[in-house]
VOZA-941501 format. One record per residue (C-alpha): x, z, y; residue number from 0; residue in one letter. Coordinates in steps of 0.001 Angstrom, whole numbers, padded with zeros to 6 digits. Layout:
<atoms>
X|Z|Y|NUM|a;
...
</atoms>
This chain:
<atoms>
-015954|-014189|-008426|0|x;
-013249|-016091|-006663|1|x;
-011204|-019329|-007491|2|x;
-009061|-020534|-008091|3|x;
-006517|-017497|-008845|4|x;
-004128|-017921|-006292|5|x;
-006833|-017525|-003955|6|x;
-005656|-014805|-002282|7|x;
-002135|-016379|-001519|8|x;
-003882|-019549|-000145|9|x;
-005877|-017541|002565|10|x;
-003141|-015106|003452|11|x;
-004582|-011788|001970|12|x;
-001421|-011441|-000376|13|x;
-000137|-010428|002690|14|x;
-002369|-007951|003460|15|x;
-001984|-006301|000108|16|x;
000999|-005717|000045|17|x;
001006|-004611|003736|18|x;
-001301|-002146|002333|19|x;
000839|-001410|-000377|20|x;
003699|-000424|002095|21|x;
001410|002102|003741|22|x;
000086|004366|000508|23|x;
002264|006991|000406|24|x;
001721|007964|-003187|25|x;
002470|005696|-005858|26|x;
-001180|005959|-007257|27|x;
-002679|004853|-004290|28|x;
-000138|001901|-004410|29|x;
-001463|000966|-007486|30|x;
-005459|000874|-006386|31|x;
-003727|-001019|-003695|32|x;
-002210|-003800|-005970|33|x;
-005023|-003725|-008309|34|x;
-008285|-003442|-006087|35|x;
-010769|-006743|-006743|36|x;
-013530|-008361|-004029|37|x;
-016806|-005828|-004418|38|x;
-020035|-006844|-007256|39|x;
-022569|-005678|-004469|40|x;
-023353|-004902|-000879|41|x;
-023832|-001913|-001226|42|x;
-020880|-001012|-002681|43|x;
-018812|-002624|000301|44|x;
-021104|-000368|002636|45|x;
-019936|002773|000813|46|x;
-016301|001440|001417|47|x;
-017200|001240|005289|48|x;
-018381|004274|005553|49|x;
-015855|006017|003774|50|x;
-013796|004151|006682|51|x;
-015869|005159|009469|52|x;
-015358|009175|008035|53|x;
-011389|008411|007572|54|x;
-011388|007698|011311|55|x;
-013535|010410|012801|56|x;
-011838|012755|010179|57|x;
-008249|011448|011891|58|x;
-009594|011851|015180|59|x;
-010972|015220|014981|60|x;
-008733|016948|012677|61|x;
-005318|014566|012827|62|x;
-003062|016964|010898|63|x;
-005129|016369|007647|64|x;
-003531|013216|006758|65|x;
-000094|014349|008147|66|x;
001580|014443|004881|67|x;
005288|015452|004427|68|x;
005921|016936|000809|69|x;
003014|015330|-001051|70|x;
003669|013282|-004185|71|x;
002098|012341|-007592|72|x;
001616|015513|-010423|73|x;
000398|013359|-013049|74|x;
003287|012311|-014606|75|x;
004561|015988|-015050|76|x;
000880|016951|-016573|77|x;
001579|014386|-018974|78|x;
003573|016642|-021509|79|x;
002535|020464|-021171|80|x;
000874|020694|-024473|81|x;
004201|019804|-026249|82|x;
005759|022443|-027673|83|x;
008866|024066|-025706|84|x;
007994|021763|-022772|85|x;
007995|023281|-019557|86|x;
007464|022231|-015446|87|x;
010729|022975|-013256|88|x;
010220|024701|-009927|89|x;
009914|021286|-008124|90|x;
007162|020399|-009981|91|x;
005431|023265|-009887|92|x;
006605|023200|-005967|93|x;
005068|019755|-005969|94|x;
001717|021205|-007646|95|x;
001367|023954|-004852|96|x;
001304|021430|-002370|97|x;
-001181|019155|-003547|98|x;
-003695|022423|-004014|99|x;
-002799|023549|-000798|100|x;
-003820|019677|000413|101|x;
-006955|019963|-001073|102|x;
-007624|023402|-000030|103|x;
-006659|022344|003180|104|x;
-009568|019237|003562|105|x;
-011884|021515|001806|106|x;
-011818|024307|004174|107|x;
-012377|022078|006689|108|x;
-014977|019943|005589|109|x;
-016967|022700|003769|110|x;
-019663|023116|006830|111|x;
-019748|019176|007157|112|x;
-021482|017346|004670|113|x;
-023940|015794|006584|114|x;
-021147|014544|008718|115|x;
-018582|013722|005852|116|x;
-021091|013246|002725|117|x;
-018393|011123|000660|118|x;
-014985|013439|001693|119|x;
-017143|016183|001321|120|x;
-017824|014872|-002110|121|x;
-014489|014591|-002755|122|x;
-013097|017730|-001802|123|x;
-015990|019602|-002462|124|x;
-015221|023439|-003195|125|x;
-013550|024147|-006641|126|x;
-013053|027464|-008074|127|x;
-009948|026581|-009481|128|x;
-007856|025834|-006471|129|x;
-007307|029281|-005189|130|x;
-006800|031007|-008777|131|x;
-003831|027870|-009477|132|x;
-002788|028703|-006210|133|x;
-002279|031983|-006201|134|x;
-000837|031755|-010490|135|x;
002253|029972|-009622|136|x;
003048|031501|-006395|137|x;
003356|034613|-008435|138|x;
006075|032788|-010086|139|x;
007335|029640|-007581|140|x;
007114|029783|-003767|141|x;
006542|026381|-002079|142|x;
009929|025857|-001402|143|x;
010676|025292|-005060|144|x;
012285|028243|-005708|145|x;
011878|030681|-008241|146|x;
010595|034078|-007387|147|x;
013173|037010|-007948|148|x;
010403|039323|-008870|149|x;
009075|036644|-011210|150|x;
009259|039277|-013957|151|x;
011067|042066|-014325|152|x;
013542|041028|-016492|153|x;
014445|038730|-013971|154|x;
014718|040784|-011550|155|x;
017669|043275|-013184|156|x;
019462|040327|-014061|157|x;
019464|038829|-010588|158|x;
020243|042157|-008899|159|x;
023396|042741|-011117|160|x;
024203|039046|-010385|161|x;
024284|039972|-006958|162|x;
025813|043384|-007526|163|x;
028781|042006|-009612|164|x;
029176|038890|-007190|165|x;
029358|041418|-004556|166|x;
032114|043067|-005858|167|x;
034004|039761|-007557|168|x;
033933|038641|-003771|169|x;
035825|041815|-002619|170|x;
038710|041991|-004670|171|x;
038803|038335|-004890|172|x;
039554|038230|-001168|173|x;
041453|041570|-001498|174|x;
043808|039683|-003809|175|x;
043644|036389|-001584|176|x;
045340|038531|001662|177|x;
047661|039764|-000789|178|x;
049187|036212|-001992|179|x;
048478|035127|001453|180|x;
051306|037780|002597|181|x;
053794|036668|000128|182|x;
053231|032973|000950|183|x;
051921|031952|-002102|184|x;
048494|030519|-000943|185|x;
047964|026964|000525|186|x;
046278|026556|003572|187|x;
042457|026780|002595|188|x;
040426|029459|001822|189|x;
038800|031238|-001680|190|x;
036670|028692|-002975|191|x;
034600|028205|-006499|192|x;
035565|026561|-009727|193|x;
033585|026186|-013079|194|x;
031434|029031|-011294|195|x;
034262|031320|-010802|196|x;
035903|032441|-007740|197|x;
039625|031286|-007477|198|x;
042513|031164|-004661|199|x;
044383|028444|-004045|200|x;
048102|028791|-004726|201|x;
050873|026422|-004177|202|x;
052450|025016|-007420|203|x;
055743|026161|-006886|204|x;
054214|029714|-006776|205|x;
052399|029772|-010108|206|x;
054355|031767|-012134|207|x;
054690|034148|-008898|208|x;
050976|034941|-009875|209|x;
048592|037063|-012316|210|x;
045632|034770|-013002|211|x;
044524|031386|-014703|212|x;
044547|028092|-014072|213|x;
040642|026670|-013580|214|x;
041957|023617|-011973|215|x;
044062|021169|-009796|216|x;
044365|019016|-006917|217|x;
044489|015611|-007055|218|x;
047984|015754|-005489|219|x;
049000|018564|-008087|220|x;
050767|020599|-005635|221|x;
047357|023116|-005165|222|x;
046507|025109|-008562|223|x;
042993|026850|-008322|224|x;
043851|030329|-009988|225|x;
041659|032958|-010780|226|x;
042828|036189|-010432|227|x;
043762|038143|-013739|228|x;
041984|041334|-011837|229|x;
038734|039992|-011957|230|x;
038544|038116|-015070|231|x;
036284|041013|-016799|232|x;
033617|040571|-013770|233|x;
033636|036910|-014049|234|x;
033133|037081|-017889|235|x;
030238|039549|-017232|236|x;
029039|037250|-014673|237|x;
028738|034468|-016717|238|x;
026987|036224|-019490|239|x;
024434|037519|-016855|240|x;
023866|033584|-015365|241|x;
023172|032606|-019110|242|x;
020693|035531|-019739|243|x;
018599|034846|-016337|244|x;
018724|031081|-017420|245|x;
017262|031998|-020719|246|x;
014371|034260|-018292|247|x;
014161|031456|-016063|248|x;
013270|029193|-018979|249|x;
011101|031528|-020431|250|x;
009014|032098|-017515|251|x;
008716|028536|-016669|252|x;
007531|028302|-019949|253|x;
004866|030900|-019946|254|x;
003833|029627|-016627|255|x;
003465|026514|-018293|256|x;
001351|027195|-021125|257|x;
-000851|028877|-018643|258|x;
-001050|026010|-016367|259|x;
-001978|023972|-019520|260|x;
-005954|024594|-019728|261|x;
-006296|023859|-015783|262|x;
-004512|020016|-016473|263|x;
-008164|018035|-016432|264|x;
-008734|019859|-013041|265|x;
-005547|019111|-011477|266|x;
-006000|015518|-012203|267|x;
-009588|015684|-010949|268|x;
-007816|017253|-007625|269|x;
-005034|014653|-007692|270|x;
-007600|011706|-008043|271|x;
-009162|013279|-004486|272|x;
-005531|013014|-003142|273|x;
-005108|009909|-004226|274|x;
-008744|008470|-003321|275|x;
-008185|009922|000467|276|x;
-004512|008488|000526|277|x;
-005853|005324|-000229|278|x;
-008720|005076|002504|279|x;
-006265|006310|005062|280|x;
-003850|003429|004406|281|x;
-006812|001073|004562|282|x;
-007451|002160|007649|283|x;
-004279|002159|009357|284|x;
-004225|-001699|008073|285|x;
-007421|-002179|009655|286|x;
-006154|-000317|012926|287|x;
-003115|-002271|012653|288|x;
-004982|-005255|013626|289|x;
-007896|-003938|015870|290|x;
-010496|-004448|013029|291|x;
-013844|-003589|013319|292|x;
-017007|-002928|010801|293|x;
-019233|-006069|011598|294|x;
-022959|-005898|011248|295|x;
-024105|-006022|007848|296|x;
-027127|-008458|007065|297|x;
-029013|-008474|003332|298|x;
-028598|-012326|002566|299|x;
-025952|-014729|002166|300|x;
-024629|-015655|006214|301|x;
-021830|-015266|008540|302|x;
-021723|-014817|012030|303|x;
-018207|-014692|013342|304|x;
-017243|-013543|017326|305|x;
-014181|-012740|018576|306|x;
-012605|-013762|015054|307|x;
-008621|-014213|014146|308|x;
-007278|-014513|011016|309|x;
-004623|-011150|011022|310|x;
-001533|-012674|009439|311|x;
-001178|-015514|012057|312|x;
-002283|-012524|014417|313|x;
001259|-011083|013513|314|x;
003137|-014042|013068|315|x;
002485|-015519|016651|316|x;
002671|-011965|017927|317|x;
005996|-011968|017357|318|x;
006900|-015330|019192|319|x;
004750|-013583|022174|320|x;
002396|-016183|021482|321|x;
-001275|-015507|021160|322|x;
-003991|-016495|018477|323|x;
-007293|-018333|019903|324|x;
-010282|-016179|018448|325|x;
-012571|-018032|016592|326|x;
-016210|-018040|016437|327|x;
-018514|-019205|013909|328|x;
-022081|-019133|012702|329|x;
-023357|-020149|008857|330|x;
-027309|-019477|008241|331|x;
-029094|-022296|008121|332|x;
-026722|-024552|008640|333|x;
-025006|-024678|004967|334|x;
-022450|-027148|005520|335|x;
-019472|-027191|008507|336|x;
-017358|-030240|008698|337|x;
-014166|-029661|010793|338|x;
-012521|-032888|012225|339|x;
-009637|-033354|014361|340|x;
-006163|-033774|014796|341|x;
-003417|-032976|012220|342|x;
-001694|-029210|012954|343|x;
-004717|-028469|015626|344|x;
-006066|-025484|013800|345|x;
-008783|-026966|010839|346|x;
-007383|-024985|008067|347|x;
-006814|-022099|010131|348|x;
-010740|-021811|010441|349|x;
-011159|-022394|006803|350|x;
-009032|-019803|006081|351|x;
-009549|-017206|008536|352|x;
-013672|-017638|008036|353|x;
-012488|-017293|004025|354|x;
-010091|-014728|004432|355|x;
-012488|-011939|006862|356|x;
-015196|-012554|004196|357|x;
-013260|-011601|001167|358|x;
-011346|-008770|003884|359|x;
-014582|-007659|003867|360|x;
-015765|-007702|000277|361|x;
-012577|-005866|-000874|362|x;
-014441|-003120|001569|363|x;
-012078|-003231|004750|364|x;
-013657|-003743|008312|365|x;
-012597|-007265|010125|366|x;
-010207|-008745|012280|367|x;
-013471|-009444|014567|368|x;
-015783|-008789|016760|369|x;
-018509|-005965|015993|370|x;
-020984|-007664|017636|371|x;
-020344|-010406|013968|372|x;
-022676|-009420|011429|373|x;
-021348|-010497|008331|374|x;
-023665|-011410|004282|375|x;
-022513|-010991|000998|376|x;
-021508|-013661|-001128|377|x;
-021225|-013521|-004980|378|x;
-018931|-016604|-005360|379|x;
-015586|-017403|-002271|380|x;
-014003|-020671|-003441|381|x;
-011133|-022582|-002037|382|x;
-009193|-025953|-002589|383|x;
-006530|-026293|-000679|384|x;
-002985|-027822|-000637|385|x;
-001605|-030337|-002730|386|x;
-002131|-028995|-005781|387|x;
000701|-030553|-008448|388|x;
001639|-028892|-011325|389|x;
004601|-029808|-013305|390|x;
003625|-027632|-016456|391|x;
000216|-029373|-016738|392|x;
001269|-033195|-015333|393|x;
-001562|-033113|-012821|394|x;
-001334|-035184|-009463|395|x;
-002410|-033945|-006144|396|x;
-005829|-035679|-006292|397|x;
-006355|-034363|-010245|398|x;
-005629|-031396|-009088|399|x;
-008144|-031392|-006481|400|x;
-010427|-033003|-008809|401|x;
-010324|-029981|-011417|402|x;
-010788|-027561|-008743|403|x;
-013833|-029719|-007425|404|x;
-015331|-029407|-010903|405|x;
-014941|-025641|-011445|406|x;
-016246|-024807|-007935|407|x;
-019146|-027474|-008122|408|x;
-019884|-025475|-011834|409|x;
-019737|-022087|-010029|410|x;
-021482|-022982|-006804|411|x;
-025420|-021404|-006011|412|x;
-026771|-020233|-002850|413|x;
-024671|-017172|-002826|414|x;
-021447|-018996|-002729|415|x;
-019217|-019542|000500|416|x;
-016596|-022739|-000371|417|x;
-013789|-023829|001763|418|x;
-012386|-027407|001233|419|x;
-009391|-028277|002903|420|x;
-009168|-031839|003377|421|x;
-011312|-033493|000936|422|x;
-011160|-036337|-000630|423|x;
-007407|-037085|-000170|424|x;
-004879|-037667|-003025|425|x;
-006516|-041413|-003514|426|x;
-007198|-044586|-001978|427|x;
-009488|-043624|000563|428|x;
-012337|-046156|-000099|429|x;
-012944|-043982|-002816|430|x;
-011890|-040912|-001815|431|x;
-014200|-040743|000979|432|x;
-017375|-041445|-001091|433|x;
-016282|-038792|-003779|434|x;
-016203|-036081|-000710|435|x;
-019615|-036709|000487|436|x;
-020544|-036619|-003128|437|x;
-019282|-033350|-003691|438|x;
-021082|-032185|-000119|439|x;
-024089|-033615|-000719|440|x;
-024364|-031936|-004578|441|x;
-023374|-028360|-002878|442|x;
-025461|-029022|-000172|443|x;
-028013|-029313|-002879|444|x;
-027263|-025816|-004440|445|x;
-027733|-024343|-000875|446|x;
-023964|-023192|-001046|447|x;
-022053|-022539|002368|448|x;
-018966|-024513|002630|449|x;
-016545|-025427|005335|450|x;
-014941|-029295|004819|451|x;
-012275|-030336|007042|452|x;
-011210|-033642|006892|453|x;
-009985|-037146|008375|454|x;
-012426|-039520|007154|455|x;
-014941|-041202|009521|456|x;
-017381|-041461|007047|457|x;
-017579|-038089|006538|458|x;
-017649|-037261|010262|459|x;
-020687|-039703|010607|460|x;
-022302|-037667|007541|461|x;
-025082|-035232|007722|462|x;
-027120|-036855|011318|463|x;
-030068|-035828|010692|464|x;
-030072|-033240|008166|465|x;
-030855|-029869|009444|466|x;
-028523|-027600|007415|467|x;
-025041|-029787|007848|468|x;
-023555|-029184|011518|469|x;
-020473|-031185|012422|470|x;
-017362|-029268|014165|471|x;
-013889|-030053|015546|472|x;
-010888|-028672|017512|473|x;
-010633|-029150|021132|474|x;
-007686|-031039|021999|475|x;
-006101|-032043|025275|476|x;
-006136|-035828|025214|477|x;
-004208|-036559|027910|478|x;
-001077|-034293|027181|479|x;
-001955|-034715|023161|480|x;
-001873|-030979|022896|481|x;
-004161|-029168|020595|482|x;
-005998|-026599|021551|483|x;
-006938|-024373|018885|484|x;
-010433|-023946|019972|485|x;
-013193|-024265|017668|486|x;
-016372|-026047|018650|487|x;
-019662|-026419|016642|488|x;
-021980|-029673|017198|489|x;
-019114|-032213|017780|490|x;
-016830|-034315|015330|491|x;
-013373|-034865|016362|492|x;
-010826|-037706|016585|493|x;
-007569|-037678|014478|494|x;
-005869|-039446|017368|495|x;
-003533|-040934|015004|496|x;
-003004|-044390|017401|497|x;
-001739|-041859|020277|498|x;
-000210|-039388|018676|499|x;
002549|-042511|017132|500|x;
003092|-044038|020483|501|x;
003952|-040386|021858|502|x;
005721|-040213|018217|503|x;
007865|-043248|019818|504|x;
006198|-046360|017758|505|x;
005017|-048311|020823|506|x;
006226|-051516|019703|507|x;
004146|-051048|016166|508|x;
000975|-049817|017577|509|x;
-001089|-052373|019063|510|x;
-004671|-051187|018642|511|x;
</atoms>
């Protein structure tokens, strides 16, 4: 499990999630995206790697796979074909077509590689029903949404008199138009279409000059649209013929429909696949986004970090042109890290990145790291950090801390990995002090990991002597008073607070 909620917002990896979010191109996949929690087991994080490692060799060998243009969610159009008199429109049964034609498409090519591809072979594993779906609404809907004229034959009169009859309403229309045109009677645009009719446009002054009826007007009133008396029979038999193939139309869809109906548990079997492989593709372009790589996994609680950076202040100082100091850490035996140093020279940053590529990892993504960094599982990732206060339940900055001490203290075992961001603080420091090596020494005791940054002295001095506690600090330039960013194990670090007020400008205060 993870505390406290927020956690993911305190490391960063609300971020990531929705960065994620941004690259799903279905709306399902979104929502796995916004939904997904950290992994029970290792194992099932290694079958989230490896579905990664397939996603990239399947993008390298075979690129146009995930090149998806038309593709979009069927499920909500399933929903309703059982109801009575309910039937798909072309676009949706357009929209059907080209998710079978997706999942043809990966099956075809992965049919000879399941030793290769065992889970995308899994998932688009041959189906009987793909090429029968296929080939049942293409009888009816081509993939450009449109209705087939040979759809049935019904339709097909109808549409050929349409075309007949439109034909001919064309010819004497513009026969008539040349006509008017002669006399002067026509404004200066062409024969054009109103209320699915074909009219001419005729100056007002001319209208009782003319044999025909008003459909409509321009907005300056001196243009009438008139259709020509001479054709009103065709139009009238025109319009009768568009309502009849809309009845067929509707009829067909419907039949297709119902016929469609039976196959609905397969299509969202075949839609989940979609979805599933939309999914692992985005995760992987995040991960390529930042250059991450799949670690080496060990079978017990540890971290090994190399060639670390935590992604979101990856992209943040990318954009200043500014680069991010890797970081590189080890936790095995040595349970307990405390990270001293100067104020704004990177201690939180280590927290969080060390916190932030473990739960990257347990959510089944590869790492902003190096491969060479083999990475553990841990059951429990726990965090307190920042000040805390909450104006709906009155607590101060140290009672904050305090209640998030207790429920990670209550949670912590040997399996647990615990960042603490400056412990201790909120409260007169000859206590606060004391309560932070308390609260080491008791998760010390449970064997958990945990990384403790902080600015007391005592807690520097702590942990000589005891085998699993290694203390750690920043490097920092002490002659220019300029951090350096660079993590070191084995060495506590000064706060520099006397130096960094006289460069501050309070020379004539500081005397020590």
């Amino acid at each position: 499990m993870i505390y406290p909620p927020n956690f993911e917002e305190i490391i960063g990896f609300d971020s990531l999630r929705r960065e994620l979010g941004n690259l799903c191109r279905l709306d399902s996949s979104a929502h796995i995206a916004a939904e997904f929690n950290m992994h029970s087991s290792m194992d099932s994080v290694q079958v989230d790697l490896n579905d990664l490692d397939e996603c990239k060799r399947i993008n390298e060998l075979f690129p146009s796979l995930f090149h998806w243009v038309q593709v979009t969610d069927i499920e909500p159009w399933l929903k309703y074909v059982d109801v009575e008199g309910y039937f798909l429109s072309e676009d949706e049964f357009s929209g059907i077509l080209e998710v079978l034609h997706l999942y043809a498409k990966f099956s075809n090519t992965l049919k000879n590689r399941a030793e290769e591809f065992p889970l995308f072979f899994k998932r688009f594993s041959a189906n009987d029903a793909v090429l029968p779906t296929i080939n049942l609404i293409e009888s009816v809907v081509d993939r450009e949404g449109k209705l087939r004229t040979n759809a049935s034959v019904a339709y097909q009169k109808l549409t050929q008199e349409i075309a007949r009859l439109d034909r001919e309403a064309r010819i004497q229309t513009h026969s008539i138009f040349k006509a008017w045109k002669a006399q002067g009677y026509v404004a200066d645009t062409d024969v054009t279409v109103r209320e699915e009719r074909l009219v001419i446009p005729i100056l007002a002054e001319f209208k009782r000059k003319v044999q025909g009826f008003v459909k409509d007007v321009s907005a300056t009133g001196k243009v009438l649209f008139v259709e020509p008396a001479a054709i009103l029979e065709i139009n009238n038999r025109l319009k009768e013929l568009f309502s009849e193939r809309k009845r067929e139309r509707e009829r067909i869809l419907k039949q297709l429909t119902a016929q469609l109906s039976p196959k609905t548990h397969q299509l969202l079997h075949l839609m989940d696949s979609v979805t599933q492989a939309d999914f692992v593709y985005a995760k992987w372009l995040l991960c390529d986004r930042y250059r991450a790589e799949r670690p080496r996994i060990s079978s017990k609680s540890k971290l090994s970090l190399k060639k670390a950076f935590h992604p979101v202040l990856h992209r943040e100082l990318s954009a200043q042109n500014k680069q991010v100091v890797p970081l590189q850490i080890e936790m095995d035996e040595k349970r307990v890290v405390v990270v001293s140093g100067p104020n704004a020279g990177g201690k939180s940053v280590v927290l969080k990145t060390t916190l932030l590529l473990q739960y990257w990892l347990q959510c089944g993504f590869y790492i902003s790291a190096s491969p060479d960094s083999e990475m553990g599982f841990f059951s429990n990732l726990a965090i307190d950090s920042g000040d805390g206060q909450s104006l709906e339940s009155g607590l101060s900055t140290f009672s904050a801390h305090l209640k998030n001490l207790k429920a990670i203290l209550e949670m912590a075992d040997d399996t647990t990995l615990v960042g603490l961001d400056e412990l201790g603080t909120g409260t007169d420091p000859r206590y606060g002090a004391p309560i932070a090596q308390a609260v080491l020494e008791e998760l010390l005791n449970k064997s958990s990991f945990v990384i403790a940054t902080t600015h007391f002295s005592q807690i520097r001095e702590w942990g000589r002597g005891i085998p699993n506690v290694v203390q750690a600090s920043m490097q920092y330039d002490a002659l220019h008073l300029k951090p350096l960013y660079t993590f070191v194990m084995g060495k506590p670090g000064s706060s520099f607070a006397l130096e960094l007020m006289r460069k501050t400008g309070f020379d004539g205060i500081v005397t020590g």
